[in-house]
C-alpha positions as CSV (number, residue, x, y, z in Angstrom):
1,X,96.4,13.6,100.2
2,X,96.0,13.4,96.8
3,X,97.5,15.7,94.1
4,X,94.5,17.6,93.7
5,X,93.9,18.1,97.3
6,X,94.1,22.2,98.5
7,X,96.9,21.6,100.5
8,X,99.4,20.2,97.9
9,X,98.2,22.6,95.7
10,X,98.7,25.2,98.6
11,X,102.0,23.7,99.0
12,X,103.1,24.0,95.4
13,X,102.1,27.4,95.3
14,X,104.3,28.2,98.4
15,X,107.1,26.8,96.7
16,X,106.5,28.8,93.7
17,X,106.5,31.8,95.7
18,X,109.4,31.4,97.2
19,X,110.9,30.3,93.8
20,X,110.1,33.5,92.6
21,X,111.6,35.5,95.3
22,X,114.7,33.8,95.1
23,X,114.9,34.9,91.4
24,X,114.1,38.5,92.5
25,X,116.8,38.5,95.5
26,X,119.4,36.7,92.8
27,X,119.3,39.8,90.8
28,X,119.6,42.1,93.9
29,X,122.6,40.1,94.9
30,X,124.6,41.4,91.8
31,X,124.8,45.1,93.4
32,X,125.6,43.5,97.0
33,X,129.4,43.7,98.9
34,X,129.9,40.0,99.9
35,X,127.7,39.0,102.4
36,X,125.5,41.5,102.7
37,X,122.4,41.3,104.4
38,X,121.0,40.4,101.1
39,X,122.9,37.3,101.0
40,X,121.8,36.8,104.1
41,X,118.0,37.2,103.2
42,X,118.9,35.2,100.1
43,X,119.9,32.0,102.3
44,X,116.9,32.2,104.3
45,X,114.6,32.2,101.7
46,X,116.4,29.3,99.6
47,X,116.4,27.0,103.1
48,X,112.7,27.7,103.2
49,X,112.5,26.9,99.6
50,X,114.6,23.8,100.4
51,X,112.0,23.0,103.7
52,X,109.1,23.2,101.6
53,X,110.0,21.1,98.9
54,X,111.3,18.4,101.5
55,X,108.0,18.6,102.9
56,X,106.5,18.2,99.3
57,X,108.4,15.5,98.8
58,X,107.6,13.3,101.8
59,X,104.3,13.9,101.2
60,X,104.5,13.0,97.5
61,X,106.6,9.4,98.7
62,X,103.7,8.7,101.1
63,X,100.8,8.9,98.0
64,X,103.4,6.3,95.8
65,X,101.2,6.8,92.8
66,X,102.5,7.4,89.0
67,X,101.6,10.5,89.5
68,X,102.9,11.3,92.4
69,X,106.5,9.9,91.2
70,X,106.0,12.0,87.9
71,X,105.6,14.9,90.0
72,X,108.6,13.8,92.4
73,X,110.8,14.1,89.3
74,X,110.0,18.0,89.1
75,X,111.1,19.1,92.4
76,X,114.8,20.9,92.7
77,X,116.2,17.6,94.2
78,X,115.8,16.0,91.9
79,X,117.3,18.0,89.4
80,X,120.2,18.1,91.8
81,X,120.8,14.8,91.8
82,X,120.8,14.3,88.2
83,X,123.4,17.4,88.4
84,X,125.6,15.5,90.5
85,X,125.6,12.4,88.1
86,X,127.2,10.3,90.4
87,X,124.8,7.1,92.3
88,X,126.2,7.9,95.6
89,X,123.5,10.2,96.8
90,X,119.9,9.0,97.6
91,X,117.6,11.7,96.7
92,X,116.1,10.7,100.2
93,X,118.9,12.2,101.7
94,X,118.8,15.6,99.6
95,X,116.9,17.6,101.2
96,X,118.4,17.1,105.0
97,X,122.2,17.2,103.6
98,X,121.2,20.7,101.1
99,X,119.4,21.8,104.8
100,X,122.7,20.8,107.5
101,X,124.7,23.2,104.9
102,X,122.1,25.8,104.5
103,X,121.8,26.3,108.7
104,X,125.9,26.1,108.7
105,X,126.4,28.7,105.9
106,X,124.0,31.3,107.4
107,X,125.5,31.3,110.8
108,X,128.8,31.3,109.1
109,X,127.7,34.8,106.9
110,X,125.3,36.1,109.7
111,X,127.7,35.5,112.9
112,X,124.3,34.5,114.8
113,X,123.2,31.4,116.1
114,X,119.7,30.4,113.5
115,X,116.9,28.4,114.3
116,X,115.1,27.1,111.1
117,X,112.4,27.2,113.6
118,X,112.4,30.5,113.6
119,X,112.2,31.4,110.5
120,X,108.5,31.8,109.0
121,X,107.4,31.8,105.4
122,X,103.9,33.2,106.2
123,X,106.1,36.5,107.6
124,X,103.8,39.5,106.7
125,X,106.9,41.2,105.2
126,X,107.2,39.0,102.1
């Protein structure tokens, strides 16, 4: 797969989606009691957010290009890394740690057992 191939492009777009929709539910969060089930929806869309850029990333390792690092450095865990300024995290190991938490914190605020499997981004009701 090559950066111009439809299904990182695809990908990218996914991830830009649900970008966006976590801006949207961020400002709907503002009106929300504590864990609402807006928070909730929130989490759920930041751990697919979180899956699909962990897929993008793989991906993006496999190719091992310039370009392909270039583009490396403008995913989210990246930018997390470089938050945490510290050389103790491998931002190999990003996306699985960000995605132990996220499944922990949402059956924490939801009270229900949660299956990433479960959980589809092609849902018709986004």
């Amino acid at each position: 797969m090559s950066l111009n191939s439809p299904y990182y492009k695809r990908a990218v777009e996914e991830a830009d989606f649900l970008r966006d929709r976590l801006y949207k539910l961020q400002e709907r969060l503002v009106d929300q009691p504590s864990m609402s089930d807006a928070h909730v929806d929130y989490l759920h869309t930041l751990y697919a957010l979180i899956d699909k850029e962990h897929s993008i990333f793989t991906r993006l390792k496999l190719i091992d290009t310039v370009e392909s690092h270039l583009a490396i450095k403008e995913l989210d865990a990246f930018r997390i890394v470089d938050l945490l300024q510290t050389d103790d995290v491998d931002i190999n190991n990003v996306y699985p740690i960000v995605k132990s938490e996220l499944i922990d914190l949402i059956k924490q605020v939801s009270g229900e057992e949660w299956n990433p499997e479960d959980f589809d981004i092609d849902d018709e009701d986004w």
